[in-house]
C-alpha positions in Angstrom: 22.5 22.9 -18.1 19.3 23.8 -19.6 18.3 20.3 -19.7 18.3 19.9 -15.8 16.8 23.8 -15.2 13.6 22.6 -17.6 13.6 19.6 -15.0 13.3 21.4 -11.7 10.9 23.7 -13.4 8.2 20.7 -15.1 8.7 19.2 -11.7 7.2 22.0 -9.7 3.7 22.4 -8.9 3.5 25.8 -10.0 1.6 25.9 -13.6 3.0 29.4 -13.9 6.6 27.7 -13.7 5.3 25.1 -16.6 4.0 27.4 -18.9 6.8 29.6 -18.7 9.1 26.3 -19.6 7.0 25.7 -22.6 7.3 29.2 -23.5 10.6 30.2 -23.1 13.1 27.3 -22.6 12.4 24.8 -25.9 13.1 28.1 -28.0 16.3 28.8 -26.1 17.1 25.2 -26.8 16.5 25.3 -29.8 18.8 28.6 -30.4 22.0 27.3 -28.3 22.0 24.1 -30.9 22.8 23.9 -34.5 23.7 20.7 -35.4 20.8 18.2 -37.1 22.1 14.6 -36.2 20.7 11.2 -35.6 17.0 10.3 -33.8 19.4 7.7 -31.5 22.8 6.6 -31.2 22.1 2.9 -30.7 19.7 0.4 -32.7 17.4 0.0 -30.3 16.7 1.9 -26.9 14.9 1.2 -24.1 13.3 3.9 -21.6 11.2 4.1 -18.3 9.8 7.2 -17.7 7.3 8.4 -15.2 5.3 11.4 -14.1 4.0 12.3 -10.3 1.3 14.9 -10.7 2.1 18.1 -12.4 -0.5 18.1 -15.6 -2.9 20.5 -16.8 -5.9 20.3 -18.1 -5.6 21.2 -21.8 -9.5 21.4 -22.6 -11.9 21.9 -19.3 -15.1 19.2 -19.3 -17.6 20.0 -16.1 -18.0 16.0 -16.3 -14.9 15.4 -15.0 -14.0 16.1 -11.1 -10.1 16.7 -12.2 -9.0 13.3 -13.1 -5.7 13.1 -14.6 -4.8 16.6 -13.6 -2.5 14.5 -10.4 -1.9 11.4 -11.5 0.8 8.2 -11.5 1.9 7.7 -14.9 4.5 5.1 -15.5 5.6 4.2 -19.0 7.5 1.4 -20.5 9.4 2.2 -24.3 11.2 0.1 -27.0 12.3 2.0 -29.6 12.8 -0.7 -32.6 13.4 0.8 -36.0 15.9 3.7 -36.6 17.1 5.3 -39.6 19.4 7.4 -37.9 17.1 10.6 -38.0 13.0 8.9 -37.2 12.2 6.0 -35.1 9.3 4.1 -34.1 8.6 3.1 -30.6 6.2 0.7 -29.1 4.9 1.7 -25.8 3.0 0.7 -22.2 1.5 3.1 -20.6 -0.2 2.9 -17.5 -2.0 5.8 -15.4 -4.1 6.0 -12.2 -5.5 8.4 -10.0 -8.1 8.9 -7.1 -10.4 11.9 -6.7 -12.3 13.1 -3.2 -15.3 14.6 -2.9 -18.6 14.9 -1.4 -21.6 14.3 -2.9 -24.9 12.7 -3.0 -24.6 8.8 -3.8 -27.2 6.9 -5.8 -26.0 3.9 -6.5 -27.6 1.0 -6.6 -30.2 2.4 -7.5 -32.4 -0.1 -5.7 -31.7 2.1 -2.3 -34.5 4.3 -1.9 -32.7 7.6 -1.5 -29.9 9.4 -2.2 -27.5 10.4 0.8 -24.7 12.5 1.1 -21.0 11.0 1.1 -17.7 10.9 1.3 -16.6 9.4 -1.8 -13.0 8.8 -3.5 -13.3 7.6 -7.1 -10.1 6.1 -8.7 -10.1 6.1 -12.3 -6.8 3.6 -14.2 -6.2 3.4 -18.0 -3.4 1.0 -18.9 -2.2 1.9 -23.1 -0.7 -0.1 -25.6 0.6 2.4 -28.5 3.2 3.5 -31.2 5.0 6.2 -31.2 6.8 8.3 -34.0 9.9 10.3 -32.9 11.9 12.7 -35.1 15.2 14.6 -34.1 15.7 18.2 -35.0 18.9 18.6 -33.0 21.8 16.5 -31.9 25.0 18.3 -30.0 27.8 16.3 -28.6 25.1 14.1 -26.0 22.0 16.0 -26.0 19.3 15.6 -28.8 15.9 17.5 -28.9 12.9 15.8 -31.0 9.3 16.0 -31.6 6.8 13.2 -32.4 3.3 11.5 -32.1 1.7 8.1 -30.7 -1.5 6.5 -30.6 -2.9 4.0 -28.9 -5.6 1.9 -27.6 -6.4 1.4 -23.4 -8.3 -0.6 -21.1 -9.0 0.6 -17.5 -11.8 0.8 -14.8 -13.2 2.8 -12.0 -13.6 1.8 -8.5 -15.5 4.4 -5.4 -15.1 3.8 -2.0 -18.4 5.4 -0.2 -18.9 6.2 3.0 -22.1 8.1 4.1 -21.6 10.9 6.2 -22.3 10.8 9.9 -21.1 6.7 9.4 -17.9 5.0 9.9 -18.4 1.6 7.8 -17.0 2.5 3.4 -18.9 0.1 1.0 -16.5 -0.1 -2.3 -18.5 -0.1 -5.7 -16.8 -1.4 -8.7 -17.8 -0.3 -12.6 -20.1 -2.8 -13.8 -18.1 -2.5 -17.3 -14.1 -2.1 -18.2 -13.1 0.8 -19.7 -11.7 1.7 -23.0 -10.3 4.4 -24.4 -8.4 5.8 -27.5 -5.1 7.5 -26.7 -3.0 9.9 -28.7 -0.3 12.2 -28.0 1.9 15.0 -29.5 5.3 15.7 -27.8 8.2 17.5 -27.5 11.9 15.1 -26.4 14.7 15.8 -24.6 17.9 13.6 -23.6 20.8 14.2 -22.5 23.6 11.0 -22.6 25.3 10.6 -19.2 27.3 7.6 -20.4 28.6 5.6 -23.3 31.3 3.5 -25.0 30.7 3.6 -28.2 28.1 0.7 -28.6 26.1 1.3 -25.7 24.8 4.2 -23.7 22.9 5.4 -21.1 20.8 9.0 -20.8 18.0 11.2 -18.8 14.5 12.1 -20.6 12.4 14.5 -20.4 9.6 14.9 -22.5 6.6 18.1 -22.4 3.5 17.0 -24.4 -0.4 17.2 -24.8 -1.9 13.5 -24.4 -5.3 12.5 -24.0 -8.0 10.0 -24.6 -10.4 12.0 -26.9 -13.0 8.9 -26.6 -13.3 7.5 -23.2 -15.6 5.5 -21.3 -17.2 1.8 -20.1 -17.4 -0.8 -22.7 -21.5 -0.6 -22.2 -23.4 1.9 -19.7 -25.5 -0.4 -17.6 -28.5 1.4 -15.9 -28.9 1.7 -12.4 -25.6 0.7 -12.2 -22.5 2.4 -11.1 -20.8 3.3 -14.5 -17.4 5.2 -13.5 -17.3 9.0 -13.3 -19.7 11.1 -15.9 -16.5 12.5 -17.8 -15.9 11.0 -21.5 -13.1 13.2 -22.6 -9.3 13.5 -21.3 -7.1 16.3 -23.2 -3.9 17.2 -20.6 -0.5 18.7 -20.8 2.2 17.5 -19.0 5.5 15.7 -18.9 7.0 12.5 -18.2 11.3 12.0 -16.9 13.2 9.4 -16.7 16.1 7.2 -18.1 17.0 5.6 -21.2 19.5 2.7 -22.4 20.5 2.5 -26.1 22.6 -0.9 -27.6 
């Protein structure tokens, strides 16, 4: 039951509601279990999980118009070496997001002038990582655990600008990929909704700080559009989903 009530709450828009979750329910979790058990039932386990806005910005960069604060994340795991209480996961990771605002555009820099727009920026990181996972709890089929990843990510940025008073939108790609350096620390919930022994099948939910501490075009070309200014991500946040173990 407390399993689905931390659900409704991280899924709410209301960071008041998500703090308080952090707070108050992974202690009472922790207190209504006992039992130390294993990090997975199965072998090997494979999850999807995703994530539809609700993240917080864990350290606040004037650079950076609110990117990743309302994002898309999807996330692809393979968990492939247990011992019964640590596994190691490899991971794919992909998040996206588009900001609005308006704003004086000076790009290229060829044009004489900067004008005022109406500009929406998107901003997408795909990640290819490891992941560490260690169980502290396991009672009947729920399992709480805590772990870390890191990984490496390539992305871009794309603006669509359209100058105000104009109809016509003139799209500007980054000169440069991005790249970026992820890592994560994390907090795991599941819950098993089926199994027969061998196989079996469960809801995640997982509360954690990610980030890319270093992030940013391969090369900043001048008097080129670059991307946004911002070179730091730190965010807290969640991801749900569903998990199959054999």
């Amino acid at each position: 039951m407390l399993f689905f009530i931390t659900i409704v709450i991280m899924l709410s828009r209301s960071s008041r509601l998500q703090s308080l979750c952090r707070v108050i329910f992974v202690p009472l979790l922790l207190a209504t279990s006992t039992s130390i058990g294993l990090a997975q039932h199965t072998p090997h386990e494979i999850a999807v999980s995703i994530a539809i806005d609700g993240q917080n910005s864990f350290v606040r960069d004037v650079s950076n118009p609110g990117f990743y604060t309302a994002p898309f994340i999807g996330r692809v795991q393979y968990a492939a070496w247990t011992d019964g209480v640590q596994s190691v996961s490899l991971f794919l990771e992909t998040v996206g997001e588009t900001r609005d605002r308006v704003g004086l555009w000076a790009y290229p820099t060829t044009d004489p002038v900067a004008f005022d727009s109406r500009i929406s920026e998107r901003l997408s990181m795909t990640t290819l990582g490891l992941e560490l996972v260690r169980t502290l709890i396991s009672e009947s089929g729920f399992r709480l655990a805590v772990g870390a990843g890191a990984g490496f990510g390539l992305g871009g940025a794309r603006a669509d600008v359209q100058k105000v008073g104009e109809t016509s939108t003139t799209s500007y790609n980054a000169t440069q990929s991005w790249d970026a350096v992820f890592i994560s620390v994390l907090t795991r919930a599941r819950y098993t909704l089926w199994t027969d022994g061998k196989r079996d099948l469960g809801l995640t939910l997982t509360l954690r700080y990610w980030g890319f501490p270093s992030i940013g075009p391969l090369t900043n070309v001048a008097d080129t559009y670059n991307g946004p200014a911002l070179r730091s991500l730190n965010e807290l946040g969640y991801l749900t989903g569903i998990s199959f173990g054999f």
